[in-house]
Backbone as CSV, one residue per row, in Angstrom:
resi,resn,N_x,N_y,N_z,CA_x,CA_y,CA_z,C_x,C_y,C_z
1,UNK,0.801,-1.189,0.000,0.000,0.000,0.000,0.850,1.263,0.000
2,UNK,2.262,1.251,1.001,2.624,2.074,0.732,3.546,2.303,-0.227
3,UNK,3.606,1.700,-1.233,4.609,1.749,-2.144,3.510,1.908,-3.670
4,UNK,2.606,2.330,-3.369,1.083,2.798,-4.500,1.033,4.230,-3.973
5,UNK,1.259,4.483,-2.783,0.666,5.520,-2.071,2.013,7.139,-2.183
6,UNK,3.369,6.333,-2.409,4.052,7.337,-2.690,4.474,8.549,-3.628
7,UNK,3.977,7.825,-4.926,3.997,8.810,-5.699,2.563,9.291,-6.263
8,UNK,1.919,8.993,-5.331,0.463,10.032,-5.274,0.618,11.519,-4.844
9,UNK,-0.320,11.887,-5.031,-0.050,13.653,-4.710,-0.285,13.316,-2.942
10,UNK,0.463,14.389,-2.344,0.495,14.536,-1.545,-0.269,15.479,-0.532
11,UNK,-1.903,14.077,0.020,-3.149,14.645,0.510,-2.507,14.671,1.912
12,UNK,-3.339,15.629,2.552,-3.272,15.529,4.224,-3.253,13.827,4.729
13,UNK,-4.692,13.084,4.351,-4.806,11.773,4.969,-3.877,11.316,4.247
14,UNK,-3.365,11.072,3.467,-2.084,10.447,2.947,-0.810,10.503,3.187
15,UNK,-0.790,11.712,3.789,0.550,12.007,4.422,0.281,11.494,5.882
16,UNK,-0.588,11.568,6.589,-0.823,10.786,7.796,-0.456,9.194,7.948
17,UNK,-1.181,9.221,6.967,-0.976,7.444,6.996,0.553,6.706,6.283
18,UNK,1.124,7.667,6.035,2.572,7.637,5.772,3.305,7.985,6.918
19,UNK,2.808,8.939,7.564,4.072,9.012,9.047,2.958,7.686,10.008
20,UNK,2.121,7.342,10.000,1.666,6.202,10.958,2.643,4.933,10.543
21,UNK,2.409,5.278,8.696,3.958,3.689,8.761,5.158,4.019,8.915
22,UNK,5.439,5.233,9.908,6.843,5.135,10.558,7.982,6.137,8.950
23,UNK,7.733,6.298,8.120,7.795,7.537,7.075,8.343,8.691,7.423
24,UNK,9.300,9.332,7.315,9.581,10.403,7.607,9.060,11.369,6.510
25,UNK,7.939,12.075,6.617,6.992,13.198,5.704,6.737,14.264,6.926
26,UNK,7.404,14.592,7.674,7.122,16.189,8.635,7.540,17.024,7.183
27,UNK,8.318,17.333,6.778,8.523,18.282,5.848,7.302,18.796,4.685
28,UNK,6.856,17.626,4.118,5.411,17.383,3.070,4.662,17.854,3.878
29,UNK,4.161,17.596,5.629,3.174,17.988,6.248,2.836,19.518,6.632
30,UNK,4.304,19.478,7.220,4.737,21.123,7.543,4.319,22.552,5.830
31,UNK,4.321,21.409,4.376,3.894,22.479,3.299,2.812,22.014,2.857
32,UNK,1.891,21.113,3.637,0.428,20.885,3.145,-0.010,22.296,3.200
33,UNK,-0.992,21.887,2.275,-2.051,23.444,2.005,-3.559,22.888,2.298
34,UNK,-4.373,22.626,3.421,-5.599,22.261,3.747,-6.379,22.802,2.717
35,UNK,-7.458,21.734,1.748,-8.566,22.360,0.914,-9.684,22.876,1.477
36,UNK,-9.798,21.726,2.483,-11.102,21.789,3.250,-11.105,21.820,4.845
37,UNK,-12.319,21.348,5.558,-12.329,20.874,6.797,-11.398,19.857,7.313
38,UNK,-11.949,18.904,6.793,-11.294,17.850,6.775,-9.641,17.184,6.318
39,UNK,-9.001,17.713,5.519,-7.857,18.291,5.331,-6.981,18.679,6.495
40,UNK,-7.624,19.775,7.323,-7.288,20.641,8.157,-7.292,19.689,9.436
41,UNK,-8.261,18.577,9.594,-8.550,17.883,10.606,-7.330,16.550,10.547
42,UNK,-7.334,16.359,9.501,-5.912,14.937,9.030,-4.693,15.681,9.551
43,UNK,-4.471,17.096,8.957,-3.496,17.458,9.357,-2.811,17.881,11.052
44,UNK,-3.797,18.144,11.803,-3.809,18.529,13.198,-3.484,17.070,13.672
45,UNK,-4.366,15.546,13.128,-3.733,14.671,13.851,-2.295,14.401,13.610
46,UNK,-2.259,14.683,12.577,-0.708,14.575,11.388,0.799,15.452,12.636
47,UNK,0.602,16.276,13.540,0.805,16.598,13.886,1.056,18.680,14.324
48,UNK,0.122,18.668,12.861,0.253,20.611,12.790,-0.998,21.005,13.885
49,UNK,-0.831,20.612,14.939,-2.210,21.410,16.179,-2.160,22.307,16.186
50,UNK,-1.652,23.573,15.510,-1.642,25.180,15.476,-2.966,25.263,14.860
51,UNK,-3.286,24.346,13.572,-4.459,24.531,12.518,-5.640,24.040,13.342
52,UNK,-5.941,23.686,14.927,-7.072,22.772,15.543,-7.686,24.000,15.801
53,UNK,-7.356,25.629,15.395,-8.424,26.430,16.080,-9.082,26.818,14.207
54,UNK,-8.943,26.120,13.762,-9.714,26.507,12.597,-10.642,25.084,11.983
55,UNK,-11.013,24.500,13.185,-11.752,23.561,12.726,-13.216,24.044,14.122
56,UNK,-13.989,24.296,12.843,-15.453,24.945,13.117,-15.956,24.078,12.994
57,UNK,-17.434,23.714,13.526,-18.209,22.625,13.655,-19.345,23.381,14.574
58,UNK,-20.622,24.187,13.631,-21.644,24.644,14.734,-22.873,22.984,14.929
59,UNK,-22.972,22.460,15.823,-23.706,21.517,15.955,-25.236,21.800,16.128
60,UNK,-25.824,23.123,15.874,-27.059,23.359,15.514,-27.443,22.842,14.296
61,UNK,-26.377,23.920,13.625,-26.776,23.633,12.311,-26.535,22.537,11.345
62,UNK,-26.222,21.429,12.182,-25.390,20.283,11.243,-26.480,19.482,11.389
63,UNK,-26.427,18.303,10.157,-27.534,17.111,10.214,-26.810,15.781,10.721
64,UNK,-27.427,14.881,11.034,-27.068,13.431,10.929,-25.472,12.965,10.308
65,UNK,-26.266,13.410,8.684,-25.343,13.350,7.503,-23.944,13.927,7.784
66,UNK,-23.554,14.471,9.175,-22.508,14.857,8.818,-21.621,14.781,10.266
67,UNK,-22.013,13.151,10.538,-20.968,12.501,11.668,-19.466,11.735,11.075
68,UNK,-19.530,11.790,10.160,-17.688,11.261,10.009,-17.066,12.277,10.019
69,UNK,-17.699,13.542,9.721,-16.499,14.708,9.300,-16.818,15.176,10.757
70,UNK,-17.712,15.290,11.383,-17.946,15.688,13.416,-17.007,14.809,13.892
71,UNK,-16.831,13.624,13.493,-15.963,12.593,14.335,-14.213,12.773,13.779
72,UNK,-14.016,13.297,12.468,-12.218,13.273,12.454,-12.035,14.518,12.706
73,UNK,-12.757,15.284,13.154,-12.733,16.659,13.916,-12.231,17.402,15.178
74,UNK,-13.276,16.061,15.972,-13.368,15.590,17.418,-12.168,15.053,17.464
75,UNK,-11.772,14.235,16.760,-10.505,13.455,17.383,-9.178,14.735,17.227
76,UNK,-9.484,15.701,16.298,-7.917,16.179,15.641,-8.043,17.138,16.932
77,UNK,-9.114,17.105,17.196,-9.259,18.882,18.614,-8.631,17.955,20.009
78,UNK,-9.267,16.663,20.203,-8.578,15.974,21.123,-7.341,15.763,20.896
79,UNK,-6.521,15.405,19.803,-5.165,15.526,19.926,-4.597,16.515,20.217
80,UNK,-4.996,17.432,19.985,-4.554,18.744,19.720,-4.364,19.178,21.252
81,UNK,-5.712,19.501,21.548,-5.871,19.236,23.306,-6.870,18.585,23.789
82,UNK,-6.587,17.420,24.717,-7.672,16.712,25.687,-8.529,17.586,26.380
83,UNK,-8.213,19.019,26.204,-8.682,19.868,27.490,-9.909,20.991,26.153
84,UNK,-9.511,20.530,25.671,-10.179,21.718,25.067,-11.736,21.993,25.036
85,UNK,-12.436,23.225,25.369,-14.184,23.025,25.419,-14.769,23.139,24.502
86,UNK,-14.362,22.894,22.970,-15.325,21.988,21.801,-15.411,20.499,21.994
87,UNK,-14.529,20.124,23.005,-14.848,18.668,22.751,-16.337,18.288,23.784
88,UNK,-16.633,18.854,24.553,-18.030,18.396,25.415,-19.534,18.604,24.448
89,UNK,-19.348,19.485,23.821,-20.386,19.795,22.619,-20.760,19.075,21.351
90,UNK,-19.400,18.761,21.194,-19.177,17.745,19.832,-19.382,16.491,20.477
91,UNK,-19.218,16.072,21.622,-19.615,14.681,22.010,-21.144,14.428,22.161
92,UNK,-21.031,15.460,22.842,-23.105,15.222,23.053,-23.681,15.304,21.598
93,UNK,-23.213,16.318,20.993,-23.751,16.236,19.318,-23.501,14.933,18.829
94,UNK,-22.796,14.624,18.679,-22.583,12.892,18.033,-23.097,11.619,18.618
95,UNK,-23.137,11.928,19.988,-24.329,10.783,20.560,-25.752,11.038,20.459
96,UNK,-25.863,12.386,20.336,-27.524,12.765,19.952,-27.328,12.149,18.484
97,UNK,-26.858,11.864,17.504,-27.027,11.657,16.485,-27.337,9.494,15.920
98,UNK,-26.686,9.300,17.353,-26.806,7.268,17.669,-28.882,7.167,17.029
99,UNK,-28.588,6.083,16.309,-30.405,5.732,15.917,-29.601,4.255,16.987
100,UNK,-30.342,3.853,18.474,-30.413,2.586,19.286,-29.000,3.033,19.439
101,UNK,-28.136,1.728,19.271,-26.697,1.576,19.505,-25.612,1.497,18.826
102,UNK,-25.761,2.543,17.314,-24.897,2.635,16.773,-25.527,4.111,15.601
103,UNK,-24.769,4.377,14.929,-24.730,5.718,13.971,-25.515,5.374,12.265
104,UNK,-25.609,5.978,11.494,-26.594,6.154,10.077,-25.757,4.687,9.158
105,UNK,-24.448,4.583,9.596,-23.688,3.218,8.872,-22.568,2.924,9.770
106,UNK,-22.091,1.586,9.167,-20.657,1.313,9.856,-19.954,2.273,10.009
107,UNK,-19.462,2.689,8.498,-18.456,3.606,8.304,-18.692,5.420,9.282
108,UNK,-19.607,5.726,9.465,-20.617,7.029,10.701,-19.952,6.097,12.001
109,UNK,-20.147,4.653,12.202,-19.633,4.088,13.603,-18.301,4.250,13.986
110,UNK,-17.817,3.653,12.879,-16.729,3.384,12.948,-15.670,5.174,13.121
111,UNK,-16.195,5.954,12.398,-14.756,6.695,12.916,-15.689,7.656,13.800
112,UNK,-17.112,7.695,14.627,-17.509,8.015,15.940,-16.666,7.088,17.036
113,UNK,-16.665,6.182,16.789,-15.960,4.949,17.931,-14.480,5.671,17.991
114,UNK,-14.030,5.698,17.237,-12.618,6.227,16.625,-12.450,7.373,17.624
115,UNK,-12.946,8.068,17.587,-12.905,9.576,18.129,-13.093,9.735,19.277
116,UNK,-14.154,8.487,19.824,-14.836,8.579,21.136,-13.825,7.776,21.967
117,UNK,-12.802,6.737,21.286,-11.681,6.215,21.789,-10.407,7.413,22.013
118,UNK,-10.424,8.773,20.940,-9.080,8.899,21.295,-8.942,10.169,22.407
119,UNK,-10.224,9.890,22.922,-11.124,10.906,23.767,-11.002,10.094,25.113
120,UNK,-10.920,9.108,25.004,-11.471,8.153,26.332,-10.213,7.612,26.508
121,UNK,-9.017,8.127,25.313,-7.413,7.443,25.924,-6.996,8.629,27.067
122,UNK,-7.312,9.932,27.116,-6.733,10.469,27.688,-7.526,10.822,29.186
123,UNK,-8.281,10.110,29.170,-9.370,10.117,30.782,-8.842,9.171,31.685
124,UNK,-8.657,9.110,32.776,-8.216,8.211,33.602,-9.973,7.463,33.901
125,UNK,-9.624,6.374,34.355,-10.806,5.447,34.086,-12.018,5.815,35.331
126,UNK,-13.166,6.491,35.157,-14.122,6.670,36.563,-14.678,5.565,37.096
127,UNK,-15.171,6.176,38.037,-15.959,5.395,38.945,-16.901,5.223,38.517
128,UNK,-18.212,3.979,37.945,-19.466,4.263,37.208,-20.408,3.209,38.204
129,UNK,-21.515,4.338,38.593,-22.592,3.017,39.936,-23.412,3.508,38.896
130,UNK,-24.237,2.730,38.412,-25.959,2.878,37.805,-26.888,2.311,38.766
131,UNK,-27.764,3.396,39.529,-28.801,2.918,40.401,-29.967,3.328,39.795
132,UNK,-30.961,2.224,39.998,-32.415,2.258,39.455,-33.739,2.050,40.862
133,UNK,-34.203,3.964,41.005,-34.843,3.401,42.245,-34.172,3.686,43.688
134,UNK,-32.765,3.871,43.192,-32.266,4.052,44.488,-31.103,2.569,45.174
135,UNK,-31.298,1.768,44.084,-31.052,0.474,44.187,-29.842,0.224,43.065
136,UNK,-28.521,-0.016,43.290,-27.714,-0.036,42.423,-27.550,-1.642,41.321
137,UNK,-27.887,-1.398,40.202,-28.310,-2.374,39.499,-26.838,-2.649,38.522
138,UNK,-25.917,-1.397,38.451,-24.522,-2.082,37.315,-23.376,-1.213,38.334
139,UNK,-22.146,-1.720,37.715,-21.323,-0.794,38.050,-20.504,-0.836,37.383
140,UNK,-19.440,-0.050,36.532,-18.419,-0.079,35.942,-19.509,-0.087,34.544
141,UNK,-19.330,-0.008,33.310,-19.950,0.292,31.817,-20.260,-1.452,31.813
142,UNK,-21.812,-1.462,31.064,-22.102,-2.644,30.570,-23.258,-2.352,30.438
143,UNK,-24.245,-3.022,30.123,-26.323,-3.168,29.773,-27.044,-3.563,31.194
144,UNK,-27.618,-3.602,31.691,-28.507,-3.636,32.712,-29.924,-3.644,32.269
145,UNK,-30.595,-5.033,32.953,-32.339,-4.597,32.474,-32.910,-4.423,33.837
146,UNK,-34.284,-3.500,33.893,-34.122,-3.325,35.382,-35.978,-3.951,34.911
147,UNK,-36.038,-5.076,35.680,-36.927,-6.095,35.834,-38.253,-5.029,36.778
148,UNK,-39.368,-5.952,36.974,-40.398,-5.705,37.631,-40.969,-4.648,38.028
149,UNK,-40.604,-3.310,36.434,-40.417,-2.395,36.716,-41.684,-1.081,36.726
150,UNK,-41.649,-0.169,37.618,-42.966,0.247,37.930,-43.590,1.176,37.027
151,UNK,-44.208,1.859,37.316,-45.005,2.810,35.855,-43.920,3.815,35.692
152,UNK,-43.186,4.233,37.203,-42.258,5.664,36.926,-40.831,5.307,37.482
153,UNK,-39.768,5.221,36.489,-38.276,4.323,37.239,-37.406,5.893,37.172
154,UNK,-37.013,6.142,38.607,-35.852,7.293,38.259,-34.296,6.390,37.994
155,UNK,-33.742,6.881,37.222,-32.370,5.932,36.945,-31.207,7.134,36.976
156,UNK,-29.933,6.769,38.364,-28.969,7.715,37.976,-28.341,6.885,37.585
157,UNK,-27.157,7.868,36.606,-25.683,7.413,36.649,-24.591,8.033,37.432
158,UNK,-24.284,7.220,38.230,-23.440,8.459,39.011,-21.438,7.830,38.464
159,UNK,-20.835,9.351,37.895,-19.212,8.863,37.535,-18.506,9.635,38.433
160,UNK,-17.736,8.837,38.709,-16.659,9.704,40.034,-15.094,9.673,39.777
161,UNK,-14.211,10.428,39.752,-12.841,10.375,39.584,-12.373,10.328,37.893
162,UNK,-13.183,11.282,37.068,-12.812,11.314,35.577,-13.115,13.095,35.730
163,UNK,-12.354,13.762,34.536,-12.727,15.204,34.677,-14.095,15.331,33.842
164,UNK,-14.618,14.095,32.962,-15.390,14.103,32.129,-16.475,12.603,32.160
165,UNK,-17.142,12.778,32.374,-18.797,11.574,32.217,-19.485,11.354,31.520
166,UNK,-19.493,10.378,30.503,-20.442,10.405,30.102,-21.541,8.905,29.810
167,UNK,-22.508,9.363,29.806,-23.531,7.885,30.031,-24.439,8.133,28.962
168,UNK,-24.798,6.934,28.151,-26.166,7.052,26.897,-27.171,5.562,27.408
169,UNK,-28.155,6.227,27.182,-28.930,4.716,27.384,-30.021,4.255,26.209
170,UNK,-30.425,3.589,26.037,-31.199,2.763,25.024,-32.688,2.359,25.292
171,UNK,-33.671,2.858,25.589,-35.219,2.544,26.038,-35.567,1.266,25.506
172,UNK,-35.765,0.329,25.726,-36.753,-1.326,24.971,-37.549,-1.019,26.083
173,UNK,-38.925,-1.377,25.610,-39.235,-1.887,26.496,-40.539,-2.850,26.048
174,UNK,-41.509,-3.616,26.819,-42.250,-4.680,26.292,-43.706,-4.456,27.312
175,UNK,-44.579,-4.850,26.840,-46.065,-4.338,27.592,-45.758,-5.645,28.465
176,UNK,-46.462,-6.187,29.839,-46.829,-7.118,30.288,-47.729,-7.713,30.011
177,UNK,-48.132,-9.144,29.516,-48.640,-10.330,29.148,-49.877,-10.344,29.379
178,UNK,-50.518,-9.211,30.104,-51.540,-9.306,31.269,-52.506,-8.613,30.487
């Protein structure tokens, strides 16, 4: 692959995935010229984080349609900085965008997962109790069904010891037989 890939013109994601195989291209990266968003976003992971304050993303105005380019966004602002406060906005935007337990396709999953991993490398691991009722039913991340359950269920999540929390849940539910 990389011996197809070298005498191609020299794209942002292409030059990335040339210094990931260990490539010495800082020089090619350092005279990329970003076309687009996304460009700009390859390149910040690529290593130019000066360019992470020119990656805009208003999450009002964005649709569905436009979680892969929200997600190599998210990740280039997290490299750039773990600390930074577009990333709490852009996360909730991209999980508001989950149809059940996953995104519009693989490929929408796959580089949300991507992003939401290189987000969750730099968190030290929290504390996670899920109580239903008052009654602690999970702890630590996993599915929980909360059985015999009444007309009105309050459910916390409570995370402790991360600078950042976050919890999504999934509604099923089934009438009784009766």
């Amino acid at each position: 692959g990389l011996e197809a890939l070298r005498p191609m013109e020299a794209k942002p994601f292409a030059l990335l995935v040339r210094k990931m195989a260990g490539e010495d291209v800082a020089v090619a990266i350092d005279m990329a010229t970003p076309t687009d968003a996304e460009d700009i976003a390859w390149l910040v992971i690529a290593g130019r984080k000066e360019l992470a304050a020119k990656l805009a993303f208003d999450p009002k105005k964005s649709s569905g349609h436009d979680v892969r380019l929200a997600s190599i966004q998210l990740r280039a602002i997290a490299v750039a900085d773990p600390k930074d406060a577009r990333i709490g906005p852009r996360v909730e935007w991209l999980l508001l965008q989950r149809r059940g337990g996953a995104w519009f396709s693989t490929l929408d999953s796959a580089y949300a997962v991507y992003a939401l991993a290189e987000i969750a490398g730099a968190e030290k691991e929290p504390s996670v109790k899920v109580l239903v009722n008052g009654r602690e039913v999970a702890s630590r991340c996993g599915r929980f069904t909360i059985r015999d359950a009444k007309e009105a269920n309050l459910v916390e999540v409570k995370i402790e010891g991360a600078a950042r929390g976050l919890a999504s849940a999934v509604l099923k539910w089934r009438p009784s037989a009766e």
